[in-house]
DSSP file (Angstrom, degrees, kcal/mol; ACC not computed):
  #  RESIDUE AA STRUCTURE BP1 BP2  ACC     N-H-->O    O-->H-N    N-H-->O    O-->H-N    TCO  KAPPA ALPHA  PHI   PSI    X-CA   Y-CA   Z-CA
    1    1 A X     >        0   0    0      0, 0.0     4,-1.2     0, 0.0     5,-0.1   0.000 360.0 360.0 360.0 -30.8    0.0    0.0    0.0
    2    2 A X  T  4  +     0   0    0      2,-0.2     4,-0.5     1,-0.2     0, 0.0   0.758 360.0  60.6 -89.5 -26.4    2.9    2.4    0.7
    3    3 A X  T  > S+     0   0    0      2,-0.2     4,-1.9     1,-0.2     3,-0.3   0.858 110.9  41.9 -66.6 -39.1    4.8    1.5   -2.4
    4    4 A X  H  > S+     0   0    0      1,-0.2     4,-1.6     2,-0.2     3,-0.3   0.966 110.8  50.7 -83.2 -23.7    1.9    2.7   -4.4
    5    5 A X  H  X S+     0   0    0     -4,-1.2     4,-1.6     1,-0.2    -1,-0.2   0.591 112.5  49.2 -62.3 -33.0    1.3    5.5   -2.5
    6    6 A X  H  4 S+     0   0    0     -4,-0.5    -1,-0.2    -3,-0.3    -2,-0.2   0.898 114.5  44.5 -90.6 -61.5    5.1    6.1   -3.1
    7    7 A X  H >X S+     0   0    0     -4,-1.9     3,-5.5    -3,-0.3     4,-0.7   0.997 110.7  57.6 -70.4 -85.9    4.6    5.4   -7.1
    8    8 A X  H >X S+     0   0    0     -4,-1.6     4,-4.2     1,-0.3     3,-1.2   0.574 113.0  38.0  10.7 -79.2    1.3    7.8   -6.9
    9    9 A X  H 3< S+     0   0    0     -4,-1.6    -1,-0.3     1,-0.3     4,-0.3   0.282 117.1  56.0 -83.2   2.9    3.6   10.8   -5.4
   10   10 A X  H <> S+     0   0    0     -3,-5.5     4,-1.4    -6,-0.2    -1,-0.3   0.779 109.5  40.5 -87.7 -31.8    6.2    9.7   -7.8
   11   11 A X  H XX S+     0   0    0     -3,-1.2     4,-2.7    -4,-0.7     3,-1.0   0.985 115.6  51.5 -73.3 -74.9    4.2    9.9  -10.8
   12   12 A X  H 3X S+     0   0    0     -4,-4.2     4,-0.6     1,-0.3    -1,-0.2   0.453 109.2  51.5 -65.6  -0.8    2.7   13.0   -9.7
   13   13 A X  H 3> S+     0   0    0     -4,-0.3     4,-0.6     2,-0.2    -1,-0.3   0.827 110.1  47.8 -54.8 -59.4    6.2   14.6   -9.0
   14   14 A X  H XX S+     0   0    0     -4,-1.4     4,-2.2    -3,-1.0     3,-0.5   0.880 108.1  55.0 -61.5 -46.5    7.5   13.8  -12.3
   15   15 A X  H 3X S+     0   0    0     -4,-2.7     4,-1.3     1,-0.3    -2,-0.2   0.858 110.7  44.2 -74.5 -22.2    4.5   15.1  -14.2
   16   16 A X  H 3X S+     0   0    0     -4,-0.6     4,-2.3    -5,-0.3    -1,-0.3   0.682 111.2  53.6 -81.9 -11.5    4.7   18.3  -12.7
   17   17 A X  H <X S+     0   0    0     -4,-0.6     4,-1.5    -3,-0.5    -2,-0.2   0.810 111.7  50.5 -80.8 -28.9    8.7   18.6  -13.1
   18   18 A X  H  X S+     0   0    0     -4,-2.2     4,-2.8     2,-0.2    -2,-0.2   0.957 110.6  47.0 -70.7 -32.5    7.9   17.8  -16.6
   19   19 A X  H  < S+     0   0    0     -4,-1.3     5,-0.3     2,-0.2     4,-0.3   0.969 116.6  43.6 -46.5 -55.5    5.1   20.8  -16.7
   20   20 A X  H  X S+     0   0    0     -4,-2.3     4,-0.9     1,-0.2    -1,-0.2   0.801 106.9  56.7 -71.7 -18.1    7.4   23.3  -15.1
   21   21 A X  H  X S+     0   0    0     -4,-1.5     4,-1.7    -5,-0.2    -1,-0.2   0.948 109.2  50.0 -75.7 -28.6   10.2   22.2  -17.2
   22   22 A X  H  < S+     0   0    0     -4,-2.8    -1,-0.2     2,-0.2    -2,-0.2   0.419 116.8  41.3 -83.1   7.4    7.6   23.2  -20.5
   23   23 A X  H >> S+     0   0    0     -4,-0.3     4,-3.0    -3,-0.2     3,-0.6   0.491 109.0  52.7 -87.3 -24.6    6.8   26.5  -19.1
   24   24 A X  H >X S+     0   0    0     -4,-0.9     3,-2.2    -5,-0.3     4,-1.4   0.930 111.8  48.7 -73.8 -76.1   10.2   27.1  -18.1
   25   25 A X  H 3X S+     0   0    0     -4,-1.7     4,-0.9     1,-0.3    -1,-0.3   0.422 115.5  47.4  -6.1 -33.6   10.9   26.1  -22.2
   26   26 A X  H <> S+     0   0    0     -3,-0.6     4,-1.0     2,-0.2    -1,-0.3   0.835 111.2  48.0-101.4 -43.8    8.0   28.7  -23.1
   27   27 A X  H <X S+     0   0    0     -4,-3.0     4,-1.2    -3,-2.2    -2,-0.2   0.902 116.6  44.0 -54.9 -53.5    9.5   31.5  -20.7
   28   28 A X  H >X S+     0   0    0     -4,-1.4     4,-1.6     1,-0.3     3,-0.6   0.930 116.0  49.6 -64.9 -60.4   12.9   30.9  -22.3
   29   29 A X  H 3X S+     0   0    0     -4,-0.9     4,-1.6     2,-0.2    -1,-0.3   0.746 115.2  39.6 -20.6 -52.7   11.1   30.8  -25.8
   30   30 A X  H 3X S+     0   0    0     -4,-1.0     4,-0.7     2,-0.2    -1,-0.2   0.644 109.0  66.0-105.3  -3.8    8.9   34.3  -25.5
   31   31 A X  H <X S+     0   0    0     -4,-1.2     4,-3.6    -3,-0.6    -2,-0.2   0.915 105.5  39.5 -74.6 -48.9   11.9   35.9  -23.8
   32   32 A X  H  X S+     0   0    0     -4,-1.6     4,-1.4     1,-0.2    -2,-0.2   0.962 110.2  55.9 -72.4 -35.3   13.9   35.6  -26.9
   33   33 A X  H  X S+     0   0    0     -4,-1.6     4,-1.7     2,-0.2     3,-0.5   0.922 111.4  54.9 -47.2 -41.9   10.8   36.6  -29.4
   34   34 A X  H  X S+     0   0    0     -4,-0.7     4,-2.8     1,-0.2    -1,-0.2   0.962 107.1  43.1 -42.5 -64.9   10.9   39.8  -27.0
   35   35 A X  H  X S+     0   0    0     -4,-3.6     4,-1.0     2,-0.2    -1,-0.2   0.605 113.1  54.9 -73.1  -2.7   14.3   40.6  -27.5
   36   36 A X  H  X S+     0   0    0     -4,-1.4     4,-1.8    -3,-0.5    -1,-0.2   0.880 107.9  50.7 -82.1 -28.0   14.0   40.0  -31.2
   37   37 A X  H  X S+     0   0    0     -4,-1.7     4,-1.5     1,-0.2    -2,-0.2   0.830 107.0  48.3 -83.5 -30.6   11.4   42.2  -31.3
   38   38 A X  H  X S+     0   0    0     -4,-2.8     4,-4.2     2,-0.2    -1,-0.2   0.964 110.8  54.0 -59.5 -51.2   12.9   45.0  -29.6
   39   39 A X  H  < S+     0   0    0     -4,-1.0    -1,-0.2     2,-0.2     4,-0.2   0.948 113.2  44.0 -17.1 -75.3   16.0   44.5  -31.8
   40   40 A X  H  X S+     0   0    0     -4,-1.8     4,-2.7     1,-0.3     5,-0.2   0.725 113.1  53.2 -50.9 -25.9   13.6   44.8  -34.7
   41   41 A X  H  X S+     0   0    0     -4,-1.5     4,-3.0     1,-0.2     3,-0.3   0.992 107.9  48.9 -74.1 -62.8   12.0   47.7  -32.9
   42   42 A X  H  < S+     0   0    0     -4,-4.2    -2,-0.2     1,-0.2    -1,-0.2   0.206 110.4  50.1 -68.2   6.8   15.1   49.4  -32.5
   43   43 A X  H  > S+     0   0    0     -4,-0.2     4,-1.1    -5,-0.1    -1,-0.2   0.722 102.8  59.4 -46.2 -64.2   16.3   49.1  -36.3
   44   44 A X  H  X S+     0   0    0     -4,-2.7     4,-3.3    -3,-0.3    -2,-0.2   0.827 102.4  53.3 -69.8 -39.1   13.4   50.1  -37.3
   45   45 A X  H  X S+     0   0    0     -4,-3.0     4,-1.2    -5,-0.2    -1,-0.2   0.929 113.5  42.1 -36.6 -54.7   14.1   53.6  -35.3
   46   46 A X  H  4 S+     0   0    0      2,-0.2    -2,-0.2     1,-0.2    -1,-0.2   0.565 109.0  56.3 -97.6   0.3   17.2   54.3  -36.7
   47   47 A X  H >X S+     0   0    0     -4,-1.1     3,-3.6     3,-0.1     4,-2.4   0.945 112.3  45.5 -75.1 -69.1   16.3   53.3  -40.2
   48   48 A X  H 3X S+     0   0    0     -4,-3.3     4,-1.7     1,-0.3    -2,-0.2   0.747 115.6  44.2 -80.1 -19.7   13.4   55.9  -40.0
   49   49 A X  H 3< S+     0   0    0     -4,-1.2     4,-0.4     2,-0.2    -1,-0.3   0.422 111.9  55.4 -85.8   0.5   15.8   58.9  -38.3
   50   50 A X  H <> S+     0   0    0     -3,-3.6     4,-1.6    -5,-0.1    -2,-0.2   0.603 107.6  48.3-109.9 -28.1   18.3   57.8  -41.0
   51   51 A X  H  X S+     0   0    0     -4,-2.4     4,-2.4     2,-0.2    -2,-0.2   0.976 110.1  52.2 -68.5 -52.8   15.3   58.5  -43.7
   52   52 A X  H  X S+     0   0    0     -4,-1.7     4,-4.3     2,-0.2     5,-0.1   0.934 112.6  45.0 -29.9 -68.6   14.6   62.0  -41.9
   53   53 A X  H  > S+     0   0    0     -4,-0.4     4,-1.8     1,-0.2    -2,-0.2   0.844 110.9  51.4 -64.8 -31.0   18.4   63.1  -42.3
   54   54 A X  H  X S+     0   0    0     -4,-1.6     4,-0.8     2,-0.1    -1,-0.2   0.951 113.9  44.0 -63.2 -51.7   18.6   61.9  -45.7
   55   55 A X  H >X S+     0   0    0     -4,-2.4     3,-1.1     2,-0.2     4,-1.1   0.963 114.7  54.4 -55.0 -43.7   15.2   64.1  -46.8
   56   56 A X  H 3X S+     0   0    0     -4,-4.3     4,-1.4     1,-0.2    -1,-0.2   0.875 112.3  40.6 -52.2 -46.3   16.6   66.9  -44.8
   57   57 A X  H 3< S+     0   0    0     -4,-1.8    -1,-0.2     1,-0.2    -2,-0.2   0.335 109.0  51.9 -81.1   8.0   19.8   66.8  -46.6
   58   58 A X  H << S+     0   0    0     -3,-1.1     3,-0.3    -4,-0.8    -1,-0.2   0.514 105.5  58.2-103.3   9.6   18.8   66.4  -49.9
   59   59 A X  H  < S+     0   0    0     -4,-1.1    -2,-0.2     1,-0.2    -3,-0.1   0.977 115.5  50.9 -72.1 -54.9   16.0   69.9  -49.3
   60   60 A X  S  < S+     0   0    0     -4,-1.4     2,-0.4    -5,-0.1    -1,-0.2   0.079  92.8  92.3 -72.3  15.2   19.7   71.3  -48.5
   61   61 A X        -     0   0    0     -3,-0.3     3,-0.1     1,-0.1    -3,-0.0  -0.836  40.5-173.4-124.7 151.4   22.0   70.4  -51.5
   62   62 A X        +     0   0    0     -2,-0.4     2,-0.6     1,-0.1    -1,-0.1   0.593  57.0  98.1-107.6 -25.3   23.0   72.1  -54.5
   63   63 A X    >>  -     0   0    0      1,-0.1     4,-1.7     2,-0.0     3,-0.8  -0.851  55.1-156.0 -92.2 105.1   24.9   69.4  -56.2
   64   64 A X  T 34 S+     0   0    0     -2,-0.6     4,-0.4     1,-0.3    -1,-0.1   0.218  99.4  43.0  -4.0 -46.7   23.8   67.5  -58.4
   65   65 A X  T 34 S+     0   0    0      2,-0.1     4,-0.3     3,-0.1    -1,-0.3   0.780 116.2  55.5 -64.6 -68.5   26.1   64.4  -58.2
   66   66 A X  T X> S+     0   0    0     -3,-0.8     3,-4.5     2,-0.2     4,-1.5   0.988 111.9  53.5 -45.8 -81.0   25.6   64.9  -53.6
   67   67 A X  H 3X S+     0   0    0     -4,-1.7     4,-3.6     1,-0.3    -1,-0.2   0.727 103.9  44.9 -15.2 -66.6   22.0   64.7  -54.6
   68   68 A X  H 3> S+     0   0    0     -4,-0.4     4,-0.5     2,-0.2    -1,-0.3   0.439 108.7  57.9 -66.1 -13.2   21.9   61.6  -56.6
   69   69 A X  H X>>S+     0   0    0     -3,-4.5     4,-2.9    -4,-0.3     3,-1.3   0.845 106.8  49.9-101.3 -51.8   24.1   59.7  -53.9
   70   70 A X  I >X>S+     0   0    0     -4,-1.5     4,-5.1     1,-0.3     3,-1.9   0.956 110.7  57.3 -43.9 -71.2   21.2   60.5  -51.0
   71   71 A X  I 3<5S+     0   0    0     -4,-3.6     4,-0.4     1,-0.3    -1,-0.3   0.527 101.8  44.8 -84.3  10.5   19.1   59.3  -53.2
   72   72 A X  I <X5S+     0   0    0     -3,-1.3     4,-0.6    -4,-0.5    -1,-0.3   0.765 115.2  50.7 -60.0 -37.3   20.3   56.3  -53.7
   73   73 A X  I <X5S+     0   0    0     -4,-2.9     4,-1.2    -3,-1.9     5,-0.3   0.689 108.2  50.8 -95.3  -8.4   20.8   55.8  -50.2
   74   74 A X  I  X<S+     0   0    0     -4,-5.1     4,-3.3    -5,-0.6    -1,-0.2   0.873 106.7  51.4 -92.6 -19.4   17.6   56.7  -49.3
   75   75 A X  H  4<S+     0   0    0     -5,-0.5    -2,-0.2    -4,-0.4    -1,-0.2   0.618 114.7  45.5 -68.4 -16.9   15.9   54.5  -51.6
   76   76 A X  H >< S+     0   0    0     -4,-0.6     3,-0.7     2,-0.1    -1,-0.1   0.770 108.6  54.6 -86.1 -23.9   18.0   51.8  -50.3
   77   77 A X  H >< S+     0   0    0     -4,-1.2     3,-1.5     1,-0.2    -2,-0.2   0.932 107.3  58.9 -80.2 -48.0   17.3   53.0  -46.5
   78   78 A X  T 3< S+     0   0    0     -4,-3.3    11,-5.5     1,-0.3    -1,-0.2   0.630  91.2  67.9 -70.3  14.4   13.3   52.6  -47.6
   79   79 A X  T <  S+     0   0    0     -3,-0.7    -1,-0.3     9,-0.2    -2,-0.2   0.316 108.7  33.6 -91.8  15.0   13.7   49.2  -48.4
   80   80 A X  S <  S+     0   0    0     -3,-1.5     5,-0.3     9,-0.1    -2,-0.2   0.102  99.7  77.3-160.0   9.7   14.1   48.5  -45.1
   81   81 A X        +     0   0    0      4,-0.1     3,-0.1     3,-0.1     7,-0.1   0.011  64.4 103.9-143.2  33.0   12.0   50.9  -43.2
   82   82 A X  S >  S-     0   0    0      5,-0.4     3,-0.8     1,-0.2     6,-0.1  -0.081  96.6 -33.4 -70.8-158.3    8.7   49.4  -43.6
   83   83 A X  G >> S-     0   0    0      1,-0.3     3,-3.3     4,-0.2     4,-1.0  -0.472 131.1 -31.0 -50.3 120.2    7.0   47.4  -40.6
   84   84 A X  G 34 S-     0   0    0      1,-0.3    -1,-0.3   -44,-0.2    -3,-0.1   0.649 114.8 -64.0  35.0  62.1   10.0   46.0  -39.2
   85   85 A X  G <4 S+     0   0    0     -3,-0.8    -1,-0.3    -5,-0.3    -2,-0.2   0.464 111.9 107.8  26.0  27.9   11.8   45.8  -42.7
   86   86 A X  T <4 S+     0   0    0     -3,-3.3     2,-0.6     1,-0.2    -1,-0.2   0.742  81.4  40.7 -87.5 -27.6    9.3   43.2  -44.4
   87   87 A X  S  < S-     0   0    0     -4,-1.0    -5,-0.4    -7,-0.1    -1,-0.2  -0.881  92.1-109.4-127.1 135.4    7.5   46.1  -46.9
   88   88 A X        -     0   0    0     -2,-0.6     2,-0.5    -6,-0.1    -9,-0.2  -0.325  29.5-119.8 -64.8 145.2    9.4   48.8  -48.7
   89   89 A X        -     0   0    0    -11,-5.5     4,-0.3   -12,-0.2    -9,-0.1  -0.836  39.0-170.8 -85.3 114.2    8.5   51.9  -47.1
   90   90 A X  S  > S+     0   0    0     -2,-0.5     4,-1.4     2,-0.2    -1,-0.1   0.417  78.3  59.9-130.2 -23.3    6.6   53.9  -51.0
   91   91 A X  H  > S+     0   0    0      2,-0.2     4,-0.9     1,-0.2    -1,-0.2   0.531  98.9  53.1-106.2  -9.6    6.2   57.2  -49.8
   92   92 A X  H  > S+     0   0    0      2,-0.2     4,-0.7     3,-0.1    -2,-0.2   0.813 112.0  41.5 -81.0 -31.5    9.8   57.9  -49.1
   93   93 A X  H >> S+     0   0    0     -4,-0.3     3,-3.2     1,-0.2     4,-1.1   0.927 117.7  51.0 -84.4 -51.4   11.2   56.9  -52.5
   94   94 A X  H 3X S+     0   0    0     -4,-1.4     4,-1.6     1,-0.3    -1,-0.2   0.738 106.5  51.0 -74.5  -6.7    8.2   58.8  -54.2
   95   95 A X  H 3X S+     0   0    0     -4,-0.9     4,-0.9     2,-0.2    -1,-0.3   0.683 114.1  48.8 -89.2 -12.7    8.6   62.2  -52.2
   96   96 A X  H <X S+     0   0    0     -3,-3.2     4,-1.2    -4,-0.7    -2,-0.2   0.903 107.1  51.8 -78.8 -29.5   12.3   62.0  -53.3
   97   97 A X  H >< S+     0   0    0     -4,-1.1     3,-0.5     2,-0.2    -2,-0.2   0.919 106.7  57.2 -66.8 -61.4   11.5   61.5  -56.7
   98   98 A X  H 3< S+     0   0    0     -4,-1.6    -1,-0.2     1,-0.3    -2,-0.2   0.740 104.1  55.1 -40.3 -45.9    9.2   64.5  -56.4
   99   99 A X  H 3<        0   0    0     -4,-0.9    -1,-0.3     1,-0.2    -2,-0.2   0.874 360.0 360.0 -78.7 -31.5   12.0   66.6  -55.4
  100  100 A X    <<        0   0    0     -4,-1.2    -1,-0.2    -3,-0.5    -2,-0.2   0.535 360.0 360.0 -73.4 360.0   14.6   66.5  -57.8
C-alpha cells in the first residue's frame, strides 16, 4: 500500500517537473521573441531617423552628383524601413522622386 502511494507521489512529481520544465521552455522561448522584437524595434528607429536626415539633406544640397548619392541611399534606406523591414517603405522613394 505504501509502495503505491510512493509510485502515486512519484508519478505525480515527475509530471509536474515535466510541466514546469515546459513553461520554463516557453518563458525561455517568449523571452527571446521579445528581445527580437525590440531589436527589430530598434532598427526600425534608426532606419526611420536615417530617412529624416537623408530628406533633410537632400532639401539642402545644390549638387547635383551629392544629390543623386542621397538618393540612392535613401531609396536603399526605404527598403528596409517598412513594418519591421518586411515592406518597402513607397512614400519615401516617391517624395524624393518629387523633389529632384
Amino acid at each position: 500500500m505504501q509502495s503505491e502511494e510512493r509510485e502515486g507521489e512519484l508519478s505525480s512529481f515527475c509530471m509536474h517537473s515535466r510541466s514546469l520544465a515546459d513553461l520554463q521552455g516557453h518563458l525561455a522561448h517568449n523571452q527571446i521573441l521579445i528581445s527580437q522584437f525590440r531589436l527589430k524595434l530598434k532598427m526600425h528607429d534608426r532606419l526611420n531617423k536615417a530617412s529624416h536626415e537623408l530628406r533633410w539633406r537632400l532639401c539642402k544640397v545644390r549638387n547635383e552628383r551629392a544629390a543623386l548619392l542621397i538618393l540612392h541611399t535613401l531609396s536603399f534606406v526605404a527598403c528596409f524601413s517598412g513594418p519591421f523591414g518586411t515592406q518597402p517603405n513607397a512614400h519615401i522613394s516617391y517624395s524624393v522622386q518629387t523633389k529632384i
